[in-house]
NUVEXMAR-50075 format. One record per residue (C-alpha): x, z, y; residue number from 1. Coordinates in steps of 0.1 Angstrom, whole numbers, padded with zeros to 4 digits. Layout:
+-------+-------+-------+-----+
|     u |     w |     v |   k |
+-------+-------+-------+-----+
|     X |     Z |     Y | NUM |
...
+-------+-------+-------+-----+
END
This chain:
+-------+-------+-------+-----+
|     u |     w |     v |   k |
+-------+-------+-------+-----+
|  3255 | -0153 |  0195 |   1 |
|  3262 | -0143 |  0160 |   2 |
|  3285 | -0124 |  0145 |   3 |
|  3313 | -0139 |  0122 |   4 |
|  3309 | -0131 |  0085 |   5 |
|  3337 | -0118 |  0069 |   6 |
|  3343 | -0130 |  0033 |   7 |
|  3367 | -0105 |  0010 |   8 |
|  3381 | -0127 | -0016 |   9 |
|  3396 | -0102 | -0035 |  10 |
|  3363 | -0082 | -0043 |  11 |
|  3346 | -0115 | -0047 |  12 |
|  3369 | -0124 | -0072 |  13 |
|  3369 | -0086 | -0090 |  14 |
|  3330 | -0089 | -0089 |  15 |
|  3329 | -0123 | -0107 |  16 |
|  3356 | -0108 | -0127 |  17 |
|  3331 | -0084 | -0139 |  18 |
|  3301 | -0106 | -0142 |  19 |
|  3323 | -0130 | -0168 |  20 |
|  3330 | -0099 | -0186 |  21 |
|  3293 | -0090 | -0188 |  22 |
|  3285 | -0127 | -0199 |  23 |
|  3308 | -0124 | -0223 |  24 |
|  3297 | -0092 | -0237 |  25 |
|  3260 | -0105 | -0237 |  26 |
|  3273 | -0139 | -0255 |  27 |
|  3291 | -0113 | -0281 |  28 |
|  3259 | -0097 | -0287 |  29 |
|  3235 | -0127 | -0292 |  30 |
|  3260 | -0143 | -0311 |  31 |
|  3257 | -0111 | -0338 |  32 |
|  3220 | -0118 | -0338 |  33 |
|  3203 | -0129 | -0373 |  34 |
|  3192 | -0168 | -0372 |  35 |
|  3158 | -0170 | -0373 |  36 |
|  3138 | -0161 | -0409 |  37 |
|  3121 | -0193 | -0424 |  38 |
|  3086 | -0187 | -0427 |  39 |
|  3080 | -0217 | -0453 |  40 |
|  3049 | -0231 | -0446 |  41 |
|  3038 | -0209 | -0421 |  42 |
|  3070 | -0218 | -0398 |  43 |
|  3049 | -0244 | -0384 |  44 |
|  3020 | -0224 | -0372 |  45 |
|  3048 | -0199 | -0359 |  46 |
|  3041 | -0216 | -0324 |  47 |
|  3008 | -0219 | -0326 |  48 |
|  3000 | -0184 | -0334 |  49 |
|  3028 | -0170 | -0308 |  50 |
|  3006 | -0192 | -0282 |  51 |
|  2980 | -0180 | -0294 |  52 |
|  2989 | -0146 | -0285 |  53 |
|  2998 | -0154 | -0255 |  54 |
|  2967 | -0165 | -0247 |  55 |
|  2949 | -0132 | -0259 |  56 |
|  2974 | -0111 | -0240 |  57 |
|  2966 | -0135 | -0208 |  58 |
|  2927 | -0132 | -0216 |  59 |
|  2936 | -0090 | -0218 |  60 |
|  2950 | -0088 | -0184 |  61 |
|  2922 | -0112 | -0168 |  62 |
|  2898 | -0084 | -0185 |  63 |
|  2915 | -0054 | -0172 |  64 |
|  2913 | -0070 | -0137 |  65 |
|  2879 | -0080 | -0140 |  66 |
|  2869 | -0040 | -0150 |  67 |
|  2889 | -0026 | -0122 |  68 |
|  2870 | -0050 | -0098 |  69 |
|  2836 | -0044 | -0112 |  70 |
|  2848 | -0006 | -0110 |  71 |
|  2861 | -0007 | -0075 |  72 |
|  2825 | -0026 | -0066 |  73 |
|  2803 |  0002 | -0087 |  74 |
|  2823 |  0031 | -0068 |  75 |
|  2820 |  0013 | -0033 |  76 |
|  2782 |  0008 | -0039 |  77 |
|  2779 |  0048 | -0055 |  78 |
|  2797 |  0057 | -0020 |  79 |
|  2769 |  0039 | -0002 |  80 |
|  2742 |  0044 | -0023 |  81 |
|  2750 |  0085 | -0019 |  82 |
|  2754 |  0075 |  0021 |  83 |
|  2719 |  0060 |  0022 |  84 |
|  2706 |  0092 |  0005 |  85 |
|  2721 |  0119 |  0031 |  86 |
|  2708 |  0099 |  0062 |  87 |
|  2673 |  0100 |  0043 |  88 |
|  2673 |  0138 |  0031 |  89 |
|  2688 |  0145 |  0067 |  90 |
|  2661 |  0120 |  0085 |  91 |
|  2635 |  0137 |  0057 |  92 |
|  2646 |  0177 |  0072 |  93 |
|  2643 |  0171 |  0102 |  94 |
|  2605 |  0158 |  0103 |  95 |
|  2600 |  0190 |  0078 |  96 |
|  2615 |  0209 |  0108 |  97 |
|  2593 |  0197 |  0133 |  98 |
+-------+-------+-------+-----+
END
């Protein structure tokens, strides 16, 4: 059986008292922002070039993955690749000892 949940009214209602005065402070502050500058007759590439650097910034990160894959694979095949070579030195010494 659960247990009954116990709802405070009074520090719900301070809480939202605090996020409306938050809102409002944030509503104060975009409302003092500049309107946008008009670009003339580049205005109407502004949303083509900002997509276009999205896109570059999305094309980035896919490159940064890809690097840290093909580094993770490089180190993980170094790792064996150094593996192979002890068992084969080791193997190699001990005919030599014999």
């Amino acid at each position: 059986m659960s247990d009954p949940i116990y709802v405070d009214r009074d520090n719900i209602r301070r809480r939202m008292g605090d996020v409306s005065a938050l809102a409002r402070e944030i509503e104060t502050a975009m409302g003092g922002m500049p309107p946008a500058a008009d670009g003339g007759a580049a205005s109407a590439l502004l949303g083509f070039i900002a997509a276009g650097g999205s896109e570059a910034a999305n094309e980035y990160a896919g490159a940064v993955q890809l690097i840290g894959a093909i580094t993770d694979d490089v180190m993980r095949d170094n790792e064996a690749t150094e593996s192979e070579m002890t068992a084969e030195l080791t193997q190699l010494e001990q005919e030599l000892d014999h």
